[in-house]
C-alpha positions in Angstrom: 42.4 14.3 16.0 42.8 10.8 17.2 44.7 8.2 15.9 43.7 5.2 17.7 41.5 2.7 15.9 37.9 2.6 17.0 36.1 -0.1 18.7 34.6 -1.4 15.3 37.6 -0.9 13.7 39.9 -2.9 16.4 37.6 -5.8 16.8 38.0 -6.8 13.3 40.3 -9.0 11.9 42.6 -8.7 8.5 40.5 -11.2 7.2 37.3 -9.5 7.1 35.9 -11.5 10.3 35.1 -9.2 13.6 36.8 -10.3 17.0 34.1 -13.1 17.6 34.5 -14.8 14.4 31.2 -13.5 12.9 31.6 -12.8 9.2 30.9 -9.2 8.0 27.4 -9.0 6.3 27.5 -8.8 2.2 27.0 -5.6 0.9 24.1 -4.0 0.3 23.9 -4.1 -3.1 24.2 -8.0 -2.5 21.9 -8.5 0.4 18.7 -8.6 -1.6 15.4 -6.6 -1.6 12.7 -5.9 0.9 9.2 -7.1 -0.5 6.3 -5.0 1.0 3.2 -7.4 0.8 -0.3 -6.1 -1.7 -2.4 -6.4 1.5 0.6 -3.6 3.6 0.7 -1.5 0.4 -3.3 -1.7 0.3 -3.4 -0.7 3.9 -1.3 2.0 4.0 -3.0 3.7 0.7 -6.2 3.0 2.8 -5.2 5.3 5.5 -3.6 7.7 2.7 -6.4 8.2 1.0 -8.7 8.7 4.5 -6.0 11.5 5.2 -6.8 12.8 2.0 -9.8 13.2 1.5 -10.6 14.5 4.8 -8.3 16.9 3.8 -10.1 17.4 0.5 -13.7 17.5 1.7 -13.5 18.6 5.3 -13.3 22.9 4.1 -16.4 22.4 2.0 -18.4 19.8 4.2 -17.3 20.0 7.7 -20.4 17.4 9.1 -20.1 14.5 6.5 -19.8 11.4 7.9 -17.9 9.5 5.0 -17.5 5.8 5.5 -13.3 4.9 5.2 -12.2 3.9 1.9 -11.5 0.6 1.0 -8.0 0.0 -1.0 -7.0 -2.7 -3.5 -2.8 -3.4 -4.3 -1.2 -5.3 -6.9 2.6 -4.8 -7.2 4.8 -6.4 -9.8 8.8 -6.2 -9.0 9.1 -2.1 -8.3 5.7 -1.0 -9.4 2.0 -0.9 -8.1 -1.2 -0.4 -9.4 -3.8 0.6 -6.7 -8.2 0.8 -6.8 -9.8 2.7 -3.9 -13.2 2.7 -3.1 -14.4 6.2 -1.7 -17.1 7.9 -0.5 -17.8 11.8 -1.5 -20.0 14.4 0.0 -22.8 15.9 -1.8 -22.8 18.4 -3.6 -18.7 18.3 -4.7 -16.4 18.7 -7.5 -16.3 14.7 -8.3 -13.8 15.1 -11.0 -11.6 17.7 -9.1 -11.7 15.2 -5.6 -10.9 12.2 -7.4 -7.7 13.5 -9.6 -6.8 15.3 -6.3 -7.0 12.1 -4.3 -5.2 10.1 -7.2 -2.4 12.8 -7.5 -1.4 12.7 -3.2 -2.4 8.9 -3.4 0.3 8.6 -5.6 2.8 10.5 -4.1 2.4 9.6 -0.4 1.9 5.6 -1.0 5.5 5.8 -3.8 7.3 7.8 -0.8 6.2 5.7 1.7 7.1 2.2 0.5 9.8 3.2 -2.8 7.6 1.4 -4.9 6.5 3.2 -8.6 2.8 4.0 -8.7 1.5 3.5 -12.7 -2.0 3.1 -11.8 -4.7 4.5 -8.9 -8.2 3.8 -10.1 -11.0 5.5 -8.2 -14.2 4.1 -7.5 -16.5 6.6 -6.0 -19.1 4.0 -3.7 -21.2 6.8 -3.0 -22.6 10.0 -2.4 -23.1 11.3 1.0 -25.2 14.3 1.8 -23.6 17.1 3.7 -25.1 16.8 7.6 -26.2 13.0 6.9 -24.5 10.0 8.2 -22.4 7.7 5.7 -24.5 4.4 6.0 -28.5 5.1 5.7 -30.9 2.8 5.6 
């Protein structure tokens, strides 16, 4: 086990200053907070939710060709409240999709950016028949 001081540890004066004079950053508790933007939080549930429900739908409906969901964010100090717009294929289990997309929604968007989700409102845009393409006309 070694004695000597490290480099950090040398460089730094009595005083709290490092050999160059720089003064030690605060603490963290005193540094402040990292703000994630609505539009960054609506982005990544975006992609979440695409993740998701080709995870959901893909078994049942391998040929769908769902449009990507569109995502909505409002966040208020440590909390969010998200609306996605999705597409389905038909036939599904709408219920069943939805509170399964809400329910990883959730949990991937609050692990990914700390903040609390309270809300994810669902908004199904369409129905898409299995072996047709999203957008018809």
């Amino acid at each position: 086990m070694s004695t000597a001081p490290s480099a950090d540890e040398s460089s730094k004066h009595p005083d709290g200053r490092y050999a160059n004079g720089a003064q030690r950053p605060p603490p963290p508790a005193e540094r402040g907070a990292t703000v994630i933007p609505d539009r960054v939080v609506a982005r990544i549930a975006a992609k979440v939710a695409s993740t998701a429900l080709h995870r959901i739908t893909a078994p049942q409906h391998p040929l769908t060709d769902l449009a990507a969901p569109s995502a909505h964010a409002t966040t208020h100090d440590a909390t969010a409240q998200l609306a996605l717009d999705v597409d389905l294929p038909y036939p599904t289990d709408i219920t069943a999709a939805c509170r399964q997309l809400q329910r990883e929604v959730t949990e991937q968007v609050a692990h990914l950016t700390g903040l609390d989700i309270s809300e994810v409102m669902v908004t199904v845009r369409r129905l898409v028949v299995a072996g047709q393409p999203g957008r018809v006309r």
